[in-house]
HTML snippet that shows the backbone in 3Dmol.js (N, CA, C, O; Angstrom):
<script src="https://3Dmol.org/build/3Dmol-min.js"></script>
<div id="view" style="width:600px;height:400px;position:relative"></div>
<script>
const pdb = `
ATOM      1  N   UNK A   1     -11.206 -12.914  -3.231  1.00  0.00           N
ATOM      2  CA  UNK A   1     -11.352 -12.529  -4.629  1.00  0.00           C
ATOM      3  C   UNK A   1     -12.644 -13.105  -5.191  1.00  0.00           C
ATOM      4  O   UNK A   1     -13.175 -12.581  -6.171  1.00  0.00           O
ATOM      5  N   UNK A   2     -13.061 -13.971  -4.703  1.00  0.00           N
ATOM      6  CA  UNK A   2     -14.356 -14.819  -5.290  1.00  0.00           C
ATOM      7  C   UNK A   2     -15.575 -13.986  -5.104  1.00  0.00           C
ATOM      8  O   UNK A   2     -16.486 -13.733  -5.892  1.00  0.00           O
ATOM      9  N   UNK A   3     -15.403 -13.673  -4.049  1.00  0.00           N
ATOM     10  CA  UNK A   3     -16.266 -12.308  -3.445  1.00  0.00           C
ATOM     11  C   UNK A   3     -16.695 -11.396  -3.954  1.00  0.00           C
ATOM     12  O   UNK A   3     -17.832 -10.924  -3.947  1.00  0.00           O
ATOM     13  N   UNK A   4     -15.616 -11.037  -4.523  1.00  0.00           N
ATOM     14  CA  UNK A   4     -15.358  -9.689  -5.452  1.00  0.00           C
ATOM     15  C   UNK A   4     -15.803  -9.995  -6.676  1.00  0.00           C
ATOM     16  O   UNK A   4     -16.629  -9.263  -7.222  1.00  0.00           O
ATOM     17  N   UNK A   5     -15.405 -10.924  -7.175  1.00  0.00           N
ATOM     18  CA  UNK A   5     -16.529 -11.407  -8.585  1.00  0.00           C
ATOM     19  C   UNK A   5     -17.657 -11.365  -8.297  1.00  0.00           C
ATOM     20  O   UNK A   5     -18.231 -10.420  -8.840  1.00  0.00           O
ATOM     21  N   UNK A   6     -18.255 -11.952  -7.689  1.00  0.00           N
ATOM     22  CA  UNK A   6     -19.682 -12.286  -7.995  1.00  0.00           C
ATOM     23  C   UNK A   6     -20.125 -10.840  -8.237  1.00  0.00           C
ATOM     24  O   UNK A   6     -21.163 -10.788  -8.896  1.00  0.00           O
ATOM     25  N   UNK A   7     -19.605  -9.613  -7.872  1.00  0.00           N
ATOM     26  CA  UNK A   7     -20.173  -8.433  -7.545  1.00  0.00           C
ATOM     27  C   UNK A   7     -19.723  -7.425  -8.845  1.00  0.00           C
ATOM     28  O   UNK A   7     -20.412  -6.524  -9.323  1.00  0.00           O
ATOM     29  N   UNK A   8     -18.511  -7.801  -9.226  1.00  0.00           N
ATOM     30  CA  UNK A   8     -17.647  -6.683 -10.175  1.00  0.00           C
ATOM     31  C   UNK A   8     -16.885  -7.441 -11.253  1.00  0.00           C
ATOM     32  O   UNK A   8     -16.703  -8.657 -11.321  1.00  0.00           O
ATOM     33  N   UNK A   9     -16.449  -6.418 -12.137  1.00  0.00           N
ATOM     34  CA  UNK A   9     -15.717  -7.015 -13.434  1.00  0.00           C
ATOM     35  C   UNK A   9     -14.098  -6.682 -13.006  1.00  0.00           C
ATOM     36  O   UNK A   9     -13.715  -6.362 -11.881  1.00  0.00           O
ATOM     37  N   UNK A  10     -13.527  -6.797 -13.836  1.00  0.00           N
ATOM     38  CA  UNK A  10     -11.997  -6.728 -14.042  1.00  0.00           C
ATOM     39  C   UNK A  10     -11.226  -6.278 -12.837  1.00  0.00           C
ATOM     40  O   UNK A  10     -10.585  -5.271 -12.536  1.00  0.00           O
ATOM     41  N   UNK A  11     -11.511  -7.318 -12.312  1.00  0.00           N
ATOM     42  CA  UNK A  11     -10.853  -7.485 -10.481  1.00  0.00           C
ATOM     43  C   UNK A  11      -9.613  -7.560 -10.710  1.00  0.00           C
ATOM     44  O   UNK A  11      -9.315  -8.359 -11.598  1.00  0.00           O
ATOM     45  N   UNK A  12      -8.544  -6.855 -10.087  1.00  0.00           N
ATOM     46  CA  UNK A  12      -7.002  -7.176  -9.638  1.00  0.00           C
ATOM     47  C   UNK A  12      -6.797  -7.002  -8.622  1.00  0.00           C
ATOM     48  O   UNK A  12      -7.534  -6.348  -7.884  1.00  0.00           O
ATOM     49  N   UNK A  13      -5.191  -7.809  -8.114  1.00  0.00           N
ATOM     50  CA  UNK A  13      -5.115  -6.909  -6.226  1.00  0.00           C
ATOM     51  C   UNK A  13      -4.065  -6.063  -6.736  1.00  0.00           C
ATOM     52  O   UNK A  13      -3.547  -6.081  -7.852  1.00  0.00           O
ATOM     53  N   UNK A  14      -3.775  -5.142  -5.514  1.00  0.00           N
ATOM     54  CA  UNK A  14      -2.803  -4.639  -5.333  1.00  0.00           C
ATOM     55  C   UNK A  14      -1.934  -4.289  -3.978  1.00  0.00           C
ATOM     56  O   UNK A  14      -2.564  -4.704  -3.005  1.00  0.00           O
ATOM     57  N   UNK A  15      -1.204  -3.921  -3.750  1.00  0.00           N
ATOM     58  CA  UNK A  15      -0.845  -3.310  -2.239  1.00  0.00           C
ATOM     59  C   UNK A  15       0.413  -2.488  -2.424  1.00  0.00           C
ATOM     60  O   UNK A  15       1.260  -2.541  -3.316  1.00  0.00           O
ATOM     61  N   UNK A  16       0.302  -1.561  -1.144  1.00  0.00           N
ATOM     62  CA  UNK A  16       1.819  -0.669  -1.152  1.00  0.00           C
ATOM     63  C   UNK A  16       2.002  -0.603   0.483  1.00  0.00           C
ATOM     64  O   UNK A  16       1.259  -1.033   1.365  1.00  0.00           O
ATOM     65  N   UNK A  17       3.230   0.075   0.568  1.00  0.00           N
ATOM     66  CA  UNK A  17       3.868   0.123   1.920  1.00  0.00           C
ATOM     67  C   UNK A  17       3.559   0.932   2.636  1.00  0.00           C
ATOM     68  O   UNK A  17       2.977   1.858   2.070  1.00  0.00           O
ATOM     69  N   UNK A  18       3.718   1.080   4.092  1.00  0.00           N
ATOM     70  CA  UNK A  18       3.573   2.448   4.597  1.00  0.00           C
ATOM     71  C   UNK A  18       3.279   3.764   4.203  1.00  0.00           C
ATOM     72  O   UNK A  18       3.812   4.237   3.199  1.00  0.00           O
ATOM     73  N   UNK A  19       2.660   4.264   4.739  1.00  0.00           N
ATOM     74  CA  UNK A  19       2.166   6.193   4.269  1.00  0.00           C
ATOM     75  C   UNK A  19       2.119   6.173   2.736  1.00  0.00           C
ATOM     76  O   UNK A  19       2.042   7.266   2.174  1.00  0.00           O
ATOM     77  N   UNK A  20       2.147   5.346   2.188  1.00  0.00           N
ATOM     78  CA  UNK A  20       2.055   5.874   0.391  1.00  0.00           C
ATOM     79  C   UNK A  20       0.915   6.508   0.159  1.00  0.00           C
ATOM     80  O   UNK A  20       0.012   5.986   0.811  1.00  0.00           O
ATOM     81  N   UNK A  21       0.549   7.425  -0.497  1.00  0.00           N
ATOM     82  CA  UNK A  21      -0.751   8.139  -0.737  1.00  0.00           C
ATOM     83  C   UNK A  21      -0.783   8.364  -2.218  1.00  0.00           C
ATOM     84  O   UNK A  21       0.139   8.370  -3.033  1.00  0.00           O
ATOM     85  N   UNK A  22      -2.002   8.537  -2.358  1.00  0.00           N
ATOM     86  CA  UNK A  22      -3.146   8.714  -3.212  1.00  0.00           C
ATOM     87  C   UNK A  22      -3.448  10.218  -3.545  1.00  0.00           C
ATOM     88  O   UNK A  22      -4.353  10.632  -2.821  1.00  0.00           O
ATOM     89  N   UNK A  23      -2.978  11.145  -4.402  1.00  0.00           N
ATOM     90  CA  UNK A  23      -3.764  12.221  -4.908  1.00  0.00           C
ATOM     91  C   UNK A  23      -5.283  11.990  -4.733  1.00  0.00           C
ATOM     92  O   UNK A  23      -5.903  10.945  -4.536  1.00  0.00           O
ATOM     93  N   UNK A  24      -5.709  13.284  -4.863  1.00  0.00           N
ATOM     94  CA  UNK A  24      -7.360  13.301  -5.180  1.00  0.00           C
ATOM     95  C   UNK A  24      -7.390  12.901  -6.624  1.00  0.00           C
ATOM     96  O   UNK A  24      -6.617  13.389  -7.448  1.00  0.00           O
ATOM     97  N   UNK A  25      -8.281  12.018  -6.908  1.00  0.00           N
ATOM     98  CA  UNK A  25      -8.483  11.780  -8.260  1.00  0.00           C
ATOM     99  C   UNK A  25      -9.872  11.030  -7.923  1.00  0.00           C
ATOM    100  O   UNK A  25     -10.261  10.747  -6.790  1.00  0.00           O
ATOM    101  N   UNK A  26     -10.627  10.731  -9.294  1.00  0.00           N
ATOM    102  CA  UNK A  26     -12.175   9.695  -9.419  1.00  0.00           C
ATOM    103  C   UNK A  26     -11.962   8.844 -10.761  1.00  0.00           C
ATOM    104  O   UNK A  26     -11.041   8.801 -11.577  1.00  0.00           O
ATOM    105  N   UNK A  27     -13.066   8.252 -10.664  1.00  0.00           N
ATOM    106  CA  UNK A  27     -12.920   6.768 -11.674  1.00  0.00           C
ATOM    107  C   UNK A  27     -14.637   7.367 -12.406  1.00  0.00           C
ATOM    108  O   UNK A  27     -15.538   8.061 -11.935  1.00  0.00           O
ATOM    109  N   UNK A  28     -14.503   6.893 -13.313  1.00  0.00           N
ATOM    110  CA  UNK A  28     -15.635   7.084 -14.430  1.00  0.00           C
ATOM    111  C   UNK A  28     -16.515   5.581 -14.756  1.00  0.00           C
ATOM    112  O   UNK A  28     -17.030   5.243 -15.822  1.00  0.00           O
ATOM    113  N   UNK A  29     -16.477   4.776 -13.344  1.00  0.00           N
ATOM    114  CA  UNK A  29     -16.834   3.877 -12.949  1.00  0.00           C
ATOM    115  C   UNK A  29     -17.259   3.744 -11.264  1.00  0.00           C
ATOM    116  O   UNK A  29     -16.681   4.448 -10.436  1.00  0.00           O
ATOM    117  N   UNK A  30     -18.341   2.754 -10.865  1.00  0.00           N
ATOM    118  CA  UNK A  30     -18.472   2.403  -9.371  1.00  0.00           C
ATOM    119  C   UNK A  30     -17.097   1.564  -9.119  1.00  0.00           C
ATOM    120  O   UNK A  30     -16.795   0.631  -9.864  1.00  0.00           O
ATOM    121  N   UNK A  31     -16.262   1.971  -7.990  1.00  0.00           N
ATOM    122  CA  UNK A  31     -15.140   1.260  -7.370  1.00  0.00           C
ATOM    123  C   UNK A  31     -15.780   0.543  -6.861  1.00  0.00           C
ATOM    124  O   UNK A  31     -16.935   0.968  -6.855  1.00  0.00           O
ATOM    125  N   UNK A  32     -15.610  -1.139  -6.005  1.00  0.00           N
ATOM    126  CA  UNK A  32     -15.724  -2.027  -5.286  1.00  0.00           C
ATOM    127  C   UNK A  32     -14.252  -2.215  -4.457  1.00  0.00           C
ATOM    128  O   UNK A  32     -13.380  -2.453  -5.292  1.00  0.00           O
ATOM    129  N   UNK A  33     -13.931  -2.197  -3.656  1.00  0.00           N
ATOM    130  CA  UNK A  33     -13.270  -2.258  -2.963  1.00  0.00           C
ATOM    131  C   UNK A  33     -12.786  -2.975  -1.679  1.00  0.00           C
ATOM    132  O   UNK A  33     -13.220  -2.512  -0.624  1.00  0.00           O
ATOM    133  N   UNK A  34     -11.951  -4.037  -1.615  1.00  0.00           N
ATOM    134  CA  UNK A  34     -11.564  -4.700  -0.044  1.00  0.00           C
ATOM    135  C   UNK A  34     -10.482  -4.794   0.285  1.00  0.00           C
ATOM    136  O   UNK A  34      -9.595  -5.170  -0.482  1.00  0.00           O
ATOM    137  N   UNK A  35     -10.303  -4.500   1.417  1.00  0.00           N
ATOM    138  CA  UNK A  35      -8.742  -4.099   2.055  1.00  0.00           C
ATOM    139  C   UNK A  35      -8.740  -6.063   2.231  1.00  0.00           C
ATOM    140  O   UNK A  35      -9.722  -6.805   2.225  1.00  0.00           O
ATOM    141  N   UNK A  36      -7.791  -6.300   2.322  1.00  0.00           N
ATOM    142  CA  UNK A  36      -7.166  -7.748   2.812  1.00  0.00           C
ATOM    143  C   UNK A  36      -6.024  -7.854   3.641  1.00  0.00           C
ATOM    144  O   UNK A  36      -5.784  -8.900   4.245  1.00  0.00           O
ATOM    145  N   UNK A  37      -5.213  -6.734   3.726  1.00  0.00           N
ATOM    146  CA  UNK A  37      -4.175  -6.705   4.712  1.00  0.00           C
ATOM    147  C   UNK A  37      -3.761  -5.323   5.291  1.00  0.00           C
ATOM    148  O   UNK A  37      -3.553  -4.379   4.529  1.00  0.00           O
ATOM    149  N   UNK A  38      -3.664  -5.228   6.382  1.00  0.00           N
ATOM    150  CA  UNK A  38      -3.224  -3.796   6.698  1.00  0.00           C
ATOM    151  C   UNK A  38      -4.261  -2.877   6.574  1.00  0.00           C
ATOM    152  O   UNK A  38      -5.450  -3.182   6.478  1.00  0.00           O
ATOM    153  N   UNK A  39      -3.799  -1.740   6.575  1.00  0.00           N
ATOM    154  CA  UNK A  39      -5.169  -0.240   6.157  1.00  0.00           C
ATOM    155  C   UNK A  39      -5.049   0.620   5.402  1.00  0.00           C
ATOM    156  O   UNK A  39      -4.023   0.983   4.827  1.00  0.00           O
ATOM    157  N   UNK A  40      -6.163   1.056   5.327  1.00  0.00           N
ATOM    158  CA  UNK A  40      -5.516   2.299   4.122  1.00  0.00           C
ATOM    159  C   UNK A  40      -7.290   3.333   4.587  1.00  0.00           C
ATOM    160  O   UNK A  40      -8.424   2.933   4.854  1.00  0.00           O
ATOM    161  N   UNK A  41      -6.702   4.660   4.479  1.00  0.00           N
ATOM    162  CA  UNK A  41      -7.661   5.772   4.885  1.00  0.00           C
ATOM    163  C   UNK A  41      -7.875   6.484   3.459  1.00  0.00           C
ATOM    164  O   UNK A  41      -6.906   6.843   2.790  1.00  0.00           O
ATOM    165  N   UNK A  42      -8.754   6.604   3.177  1.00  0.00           N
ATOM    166  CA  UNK A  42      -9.601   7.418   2.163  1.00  0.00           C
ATOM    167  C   UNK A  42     -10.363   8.656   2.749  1.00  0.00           C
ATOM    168  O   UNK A  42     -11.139   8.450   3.682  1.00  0.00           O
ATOM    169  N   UNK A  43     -10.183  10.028   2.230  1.00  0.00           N
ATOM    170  CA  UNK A  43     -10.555  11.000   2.188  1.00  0.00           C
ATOM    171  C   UNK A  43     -11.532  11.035   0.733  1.00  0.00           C
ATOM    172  O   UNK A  43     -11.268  10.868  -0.457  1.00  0.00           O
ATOM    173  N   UNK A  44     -13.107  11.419   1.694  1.00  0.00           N
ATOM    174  CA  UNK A  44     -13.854  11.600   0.300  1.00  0.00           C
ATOM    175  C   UNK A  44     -13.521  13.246   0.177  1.00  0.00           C
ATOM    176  O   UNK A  44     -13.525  13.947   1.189  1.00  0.00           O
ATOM    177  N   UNK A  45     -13.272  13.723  -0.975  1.00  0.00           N
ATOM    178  CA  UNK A  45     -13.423  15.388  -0.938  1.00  0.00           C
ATOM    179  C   UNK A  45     -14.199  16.198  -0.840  1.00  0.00           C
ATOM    180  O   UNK A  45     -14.072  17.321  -0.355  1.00  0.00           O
ATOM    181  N   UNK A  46     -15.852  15.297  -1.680  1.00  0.00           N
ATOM    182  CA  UNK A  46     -16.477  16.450  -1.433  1.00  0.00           C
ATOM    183  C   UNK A  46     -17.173  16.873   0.309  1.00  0.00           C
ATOM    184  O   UNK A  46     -17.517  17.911   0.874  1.00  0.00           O
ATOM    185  N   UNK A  47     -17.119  15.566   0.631  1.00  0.00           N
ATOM    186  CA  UNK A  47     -17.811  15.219   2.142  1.00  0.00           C
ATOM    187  C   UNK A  47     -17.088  15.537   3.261  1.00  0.00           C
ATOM    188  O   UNK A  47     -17.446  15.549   4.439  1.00  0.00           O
ATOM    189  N   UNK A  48     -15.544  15.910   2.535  1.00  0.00           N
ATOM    190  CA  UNK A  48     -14.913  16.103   3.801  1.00  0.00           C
ATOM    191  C   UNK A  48     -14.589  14.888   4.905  1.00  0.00           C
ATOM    192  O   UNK A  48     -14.203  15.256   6.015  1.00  0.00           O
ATOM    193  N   UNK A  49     -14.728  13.451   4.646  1.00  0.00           N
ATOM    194  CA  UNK A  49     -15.080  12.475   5.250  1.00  0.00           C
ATOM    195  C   UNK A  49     -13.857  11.635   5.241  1.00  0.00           C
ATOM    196  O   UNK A  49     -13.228  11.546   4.186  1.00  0.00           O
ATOM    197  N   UNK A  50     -13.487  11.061   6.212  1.00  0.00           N
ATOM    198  CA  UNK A  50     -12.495  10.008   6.357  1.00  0.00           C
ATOM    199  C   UNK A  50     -12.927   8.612   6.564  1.00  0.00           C
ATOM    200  O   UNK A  50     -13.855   8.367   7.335  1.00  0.00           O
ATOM    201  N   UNK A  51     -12.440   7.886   6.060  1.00  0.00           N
ATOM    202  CA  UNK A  51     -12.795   6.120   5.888  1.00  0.00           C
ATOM    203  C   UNK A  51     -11.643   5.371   6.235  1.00  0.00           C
ATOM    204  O   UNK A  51     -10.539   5.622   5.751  1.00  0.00           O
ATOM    205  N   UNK A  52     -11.835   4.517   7.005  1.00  0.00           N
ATOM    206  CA  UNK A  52     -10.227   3.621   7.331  1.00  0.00           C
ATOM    207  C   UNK A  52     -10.742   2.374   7.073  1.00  0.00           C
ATOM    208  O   UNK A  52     -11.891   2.032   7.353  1.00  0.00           O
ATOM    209  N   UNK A  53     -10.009   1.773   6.606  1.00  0.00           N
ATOM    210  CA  UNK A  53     -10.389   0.554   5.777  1.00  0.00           C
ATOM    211  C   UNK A  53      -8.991  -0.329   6.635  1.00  0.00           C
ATOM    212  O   UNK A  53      -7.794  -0.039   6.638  1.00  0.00           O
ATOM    213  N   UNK A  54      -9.750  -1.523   7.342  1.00  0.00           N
ATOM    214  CA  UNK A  54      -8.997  -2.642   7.695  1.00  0.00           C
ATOM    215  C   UNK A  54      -8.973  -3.416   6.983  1.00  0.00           C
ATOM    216  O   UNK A  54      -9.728  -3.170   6.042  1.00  0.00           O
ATOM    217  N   UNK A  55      -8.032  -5.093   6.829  1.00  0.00           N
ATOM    218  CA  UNK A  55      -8.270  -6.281   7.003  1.00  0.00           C
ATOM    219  C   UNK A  55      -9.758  -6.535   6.770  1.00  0.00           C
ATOM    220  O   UNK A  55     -10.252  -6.305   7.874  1.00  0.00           O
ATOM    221  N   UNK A  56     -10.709  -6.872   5.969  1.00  0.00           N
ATOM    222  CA  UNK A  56     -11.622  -7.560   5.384  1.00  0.00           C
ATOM    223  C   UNK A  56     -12.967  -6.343   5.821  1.00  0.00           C
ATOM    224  O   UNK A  56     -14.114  -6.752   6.000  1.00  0.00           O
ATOM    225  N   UNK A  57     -12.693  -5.205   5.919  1.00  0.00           N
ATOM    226  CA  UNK A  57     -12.974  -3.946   4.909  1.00  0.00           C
ATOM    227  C   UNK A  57     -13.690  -4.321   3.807  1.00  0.00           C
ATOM    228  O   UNK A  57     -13.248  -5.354   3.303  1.00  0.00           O
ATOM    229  N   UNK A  58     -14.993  -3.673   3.044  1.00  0.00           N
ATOM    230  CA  UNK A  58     -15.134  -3.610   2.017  1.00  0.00           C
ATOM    231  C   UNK A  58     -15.903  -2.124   1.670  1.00  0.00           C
ATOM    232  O   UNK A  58     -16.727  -1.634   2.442  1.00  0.00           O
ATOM    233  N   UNK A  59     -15.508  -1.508   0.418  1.00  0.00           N
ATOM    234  CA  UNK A  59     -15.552   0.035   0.138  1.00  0.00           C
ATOM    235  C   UNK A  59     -16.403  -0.042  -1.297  1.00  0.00           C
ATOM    236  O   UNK A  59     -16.235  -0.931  -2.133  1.00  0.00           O
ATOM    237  N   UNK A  60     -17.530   1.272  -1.444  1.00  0.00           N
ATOM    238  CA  UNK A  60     -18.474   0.950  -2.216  1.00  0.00           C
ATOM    239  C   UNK A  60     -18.237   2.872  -3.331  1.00  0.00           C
ATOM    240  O   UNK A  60     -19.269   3.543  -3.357  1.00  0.00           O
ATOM    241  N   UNK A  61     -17.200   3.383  -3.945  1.00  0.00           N
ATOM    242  CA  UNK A  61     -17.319   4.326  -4.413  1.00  0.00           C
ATOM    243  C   UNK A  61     -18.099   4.507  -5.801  1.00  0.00           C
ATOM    244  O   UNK A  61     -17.918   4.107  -6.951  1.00  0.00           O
ATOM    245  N   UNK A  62     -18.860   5.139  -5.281  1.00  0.00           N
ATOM    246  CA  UNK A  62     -19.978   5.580  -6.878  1.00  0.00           C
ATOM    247  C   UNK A  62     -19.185   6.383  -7.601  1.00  0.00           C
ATOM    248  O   UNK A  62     -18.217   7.068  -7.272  1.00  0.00           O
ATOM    249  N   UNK A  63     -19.836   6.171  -8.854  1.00  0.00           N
ATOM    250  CA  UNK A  63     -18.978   7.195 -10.166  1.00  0.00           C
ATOM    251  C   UNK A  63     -18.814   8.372  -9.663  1.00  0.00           C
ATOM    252  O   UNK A  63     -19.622   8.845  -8.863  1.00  0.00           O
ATOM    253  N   UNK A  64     -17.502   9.143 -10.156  1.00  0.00           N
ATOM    254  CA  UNK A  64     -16.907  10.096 -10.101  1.00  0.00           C
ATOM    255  C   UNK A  64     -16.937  10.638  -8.727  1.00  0.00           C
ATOM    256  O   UNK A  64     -17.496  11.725  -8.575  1.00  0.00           O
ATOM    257  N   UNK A  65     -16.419  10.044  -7.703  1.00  0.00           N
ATOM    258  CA  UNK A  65     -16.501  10.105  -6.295  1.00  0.00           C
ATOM    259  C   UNK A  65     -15.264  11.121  -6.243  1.00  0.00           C
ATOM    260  O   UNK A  65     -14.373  10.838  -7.044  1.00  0.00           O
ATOM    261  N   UNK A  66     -15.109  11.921  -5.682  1.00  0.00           N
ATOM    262  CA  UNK A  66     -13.319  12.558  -5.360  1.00  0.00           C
ATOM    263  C   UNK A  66     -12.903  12.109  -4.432  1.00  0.00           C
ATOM    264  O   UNK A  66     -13.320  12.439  -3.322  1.00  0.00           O
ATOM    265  N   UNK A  67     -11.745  11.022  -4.654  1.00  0.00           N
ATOM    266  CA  UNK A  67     -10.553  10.958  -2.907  1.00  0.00           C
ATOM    267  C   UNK A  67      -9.857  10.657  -3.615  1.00  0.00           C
ATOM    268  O   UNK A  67      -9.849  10.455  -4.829  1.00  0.00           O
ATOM    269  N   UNK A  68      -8.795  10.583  -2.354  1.00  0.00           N
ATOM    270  CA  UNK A  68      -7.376  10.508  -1.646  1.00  0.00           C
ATOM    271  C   UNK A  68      -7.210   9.403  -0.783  1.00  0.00           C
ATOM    272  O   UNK A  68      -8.202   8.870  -0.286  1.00  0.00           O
ATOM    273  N   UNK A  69      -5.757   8.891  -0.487  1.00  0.00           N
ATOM    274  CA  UNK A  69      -5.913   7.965   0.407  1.00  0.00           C
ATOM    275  C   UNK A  69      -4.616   7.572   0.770  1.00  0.00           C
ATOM    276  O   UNK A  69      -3.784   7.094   0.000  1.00  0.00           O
ATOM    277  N   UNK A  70      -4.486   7.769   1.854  1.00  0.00           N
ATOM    278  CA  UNK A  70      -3.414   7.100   2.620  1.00  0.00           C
ATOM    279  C   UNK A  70      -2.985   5.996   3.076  1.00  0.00           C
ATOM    280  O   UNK A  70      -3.996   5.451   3.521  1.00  0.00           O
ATOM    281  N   UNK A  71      -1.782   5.068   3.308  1.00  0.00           N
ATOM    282  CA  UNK A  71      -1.537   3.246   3.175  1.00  0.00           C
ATOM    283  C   UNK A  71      -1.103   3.871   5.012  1.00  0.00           C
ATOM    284  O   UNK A  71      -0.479   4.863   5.389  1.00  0.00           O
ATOM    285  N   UNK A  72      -1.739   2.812   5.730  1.00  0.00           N
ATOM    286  CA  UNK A  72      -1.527   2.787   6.675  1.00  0.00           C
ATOM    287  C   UNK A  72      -0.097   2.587   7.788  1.00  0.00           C
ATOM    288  O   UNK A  72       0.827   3.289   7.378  1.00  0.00           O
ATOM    289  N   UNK A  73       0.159   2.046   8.675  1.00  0.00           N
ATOM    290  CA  UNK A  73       1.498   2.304   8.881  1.00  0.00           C
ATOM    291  C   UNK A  73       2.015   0.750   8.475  1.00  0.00           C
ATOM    292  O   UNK A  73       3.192   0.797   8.119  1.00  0.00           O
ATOM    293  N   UNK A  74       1.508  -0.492   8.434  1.00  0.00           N
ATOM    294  CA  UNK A  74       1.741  -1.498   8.166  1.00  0.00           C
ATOM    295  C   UNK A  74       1.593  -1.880   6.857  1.00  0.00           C
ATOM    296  O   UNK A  74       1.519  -3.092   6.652  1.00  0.00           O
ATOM    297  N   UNK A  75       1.517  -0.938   5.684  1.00  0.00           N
ATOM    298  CA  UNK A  75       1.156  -1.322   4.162  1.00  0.00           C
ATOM    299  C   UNK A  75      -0.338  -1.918   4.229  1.00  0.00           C
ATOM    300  O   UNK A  75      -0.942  -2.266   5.243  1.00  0.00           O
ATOM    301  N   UNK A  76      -0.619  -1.938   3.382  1.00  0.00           N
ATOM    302  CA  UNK A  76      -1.569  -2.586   2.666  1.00  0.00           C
ATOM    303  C   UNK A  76      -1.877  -3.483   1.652  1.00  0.00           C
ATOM    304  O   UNK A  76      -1.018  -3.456   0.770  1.00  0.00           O
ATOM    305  N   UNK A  77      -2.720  -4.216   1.459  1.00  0.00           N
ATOM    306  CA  UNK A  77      -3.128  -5.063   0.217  1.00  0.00           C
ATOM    307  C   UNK A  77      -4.559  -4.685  -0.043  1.00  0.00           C
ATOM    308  O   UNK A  77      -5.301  -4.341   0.876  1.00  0.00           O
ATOM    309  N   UNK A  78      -4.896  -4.742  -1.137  1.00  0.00           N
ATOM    310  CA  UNK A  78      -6.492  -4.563  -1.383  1.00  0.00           C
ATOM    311  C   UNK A  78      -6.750  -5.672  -3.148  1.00  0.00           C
ATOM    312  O   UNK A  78      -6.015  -6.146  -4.015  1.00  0.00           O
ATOM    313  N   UNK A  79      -7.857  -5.627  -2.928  1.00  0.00           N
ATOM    314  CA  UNK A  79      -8.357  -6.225  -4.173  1.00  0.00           C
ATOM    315  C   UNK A  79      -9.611  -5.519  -4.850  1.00  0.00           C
ATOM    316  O   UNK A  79     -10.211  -6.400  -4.234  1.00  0.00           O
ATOM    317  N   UNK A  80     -10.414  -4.932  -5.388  1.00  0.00           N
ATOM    318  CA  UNK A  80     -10.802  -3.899  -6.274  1.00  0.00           C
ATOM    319  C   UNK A  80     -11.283  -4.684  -7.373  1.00  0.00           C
ATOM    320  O   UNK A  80     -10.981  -5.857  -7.591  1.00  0.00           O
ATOM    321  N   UNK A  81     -12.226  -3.796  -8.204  1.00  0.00           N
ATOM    322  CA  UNK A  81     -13.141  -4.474  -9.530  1.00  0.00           C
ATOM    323  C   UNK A  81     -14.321  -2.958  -9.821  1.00  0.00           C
ATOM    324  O   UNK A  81     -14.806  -2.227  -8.957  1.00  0.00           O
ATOM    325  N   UNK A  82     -14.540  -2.874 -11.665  1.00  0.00           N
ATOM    326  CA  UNK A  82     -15.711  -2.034 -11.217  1.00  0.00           C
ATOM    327  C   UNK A  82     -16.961  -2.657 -10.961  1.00  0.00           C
ATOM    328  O   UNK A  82     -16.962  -3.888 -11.000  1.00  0.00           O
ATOM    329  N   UNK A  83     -18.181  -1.986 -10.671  1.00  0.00           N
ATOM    330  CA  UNK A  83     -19.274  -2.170 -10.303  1.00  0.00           C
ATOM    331  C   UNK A  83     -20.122  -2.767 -11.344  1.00  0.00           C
ATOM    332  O   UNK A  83     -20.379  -1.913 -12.192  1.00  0.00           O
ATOM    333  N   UNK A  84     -20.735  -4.075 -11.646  1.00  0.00           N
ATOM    334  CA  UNK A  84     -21.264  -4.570 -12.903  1.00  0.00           C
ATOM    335  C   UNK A  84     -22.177  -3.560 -13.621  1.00  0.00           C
ATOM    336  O   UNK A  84     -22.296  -3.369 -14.831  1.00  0.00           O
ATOM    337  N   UNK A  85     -22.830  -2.922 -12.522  1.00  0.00           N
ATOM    338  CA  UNK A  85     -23.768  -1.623 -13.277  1.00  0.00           C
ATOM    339  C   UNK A  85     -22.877  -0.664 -14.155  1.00  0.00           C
ATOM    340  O   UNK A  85     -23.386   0.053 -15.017  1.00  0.00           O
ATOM    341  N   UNK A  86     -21.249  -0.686 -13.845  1.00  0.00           N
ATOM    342  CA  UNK A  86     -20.682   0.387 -14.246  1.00  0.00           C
ATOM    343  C   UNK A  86     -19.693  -0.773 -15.906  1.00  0.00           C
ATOM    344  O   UNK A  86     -19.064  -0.300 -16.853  1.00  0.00           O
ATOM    345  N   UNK A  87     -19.860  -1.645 -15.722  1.00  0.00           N
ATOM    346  CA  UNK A  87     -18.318  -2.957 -16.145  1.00  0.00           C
ATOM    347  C   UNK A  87     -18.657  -2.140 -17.783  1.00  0.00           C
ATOM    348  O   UNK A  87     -17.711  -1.969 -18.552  1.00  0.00           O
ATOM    349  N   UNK A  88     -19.963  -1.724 -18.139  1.00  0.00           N
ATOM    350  CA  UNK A  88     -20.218  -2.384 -19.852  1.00  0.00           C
ATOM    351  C   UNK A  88     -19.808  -0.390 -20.381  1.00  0.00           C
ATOM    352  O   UNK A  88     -20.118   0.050 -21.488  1.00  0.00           O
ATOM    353  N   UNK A  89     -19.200   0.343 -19.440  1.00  0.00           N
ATOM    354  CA  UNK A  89     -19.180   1.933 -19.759  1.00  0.00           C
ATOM    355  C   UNK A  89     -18.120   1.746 -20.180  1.00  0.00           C
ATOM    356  O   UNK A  89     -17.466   2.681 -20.643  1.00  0.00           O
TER     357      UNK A  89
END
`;
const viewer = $3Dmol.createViewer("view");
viewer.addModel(pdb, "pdb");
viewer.setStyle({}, {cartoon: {color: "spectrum"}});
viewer.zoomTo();
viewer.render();
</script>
């Protein structure tokens, strides 16, 4: 989490269980992103692109990015913040 500060504002963690997914949706902010336990797969939409995010993972989504995302088979934890360029929008 210390990590994640130095870089971003209003950091929380979170995590969920197995296969839980993520609609397509975007943030009106840069995501910062680090997996800490388990995985989780992100589908960007417009790229068509898949991302698997392990255990000390870190994920960089620019404003209004489109994905989705799937919790791996062991759940996940992540910790998250926006991007200071994005914190003052």
């Amino acid at each position: 989490m210390a990590r994640l500060r130095a870089e971003a504002d209003g950091c929380y963690a979170w995590s969920n269980g197995p296969g839980d997914r993520y609609a397509a949706h975007s943030h009106s902010y840069e995501k910062i992103l680090y997996c800490t336990r388990g995985s989780i797969t992100f589908v960007l939409v417009a790229e068509n692109r898949s991302l698997e995010l392990r255990a000390g993972d870190r994920m960089v989504l620019p404003e209004g990015t489109s994905h989705s995302a799937t919790v791996g088979p062991d759940g996940c934890a992540c910790i998250e913040g926006r991007g200071r360029k994005m914190a003052a929008t």
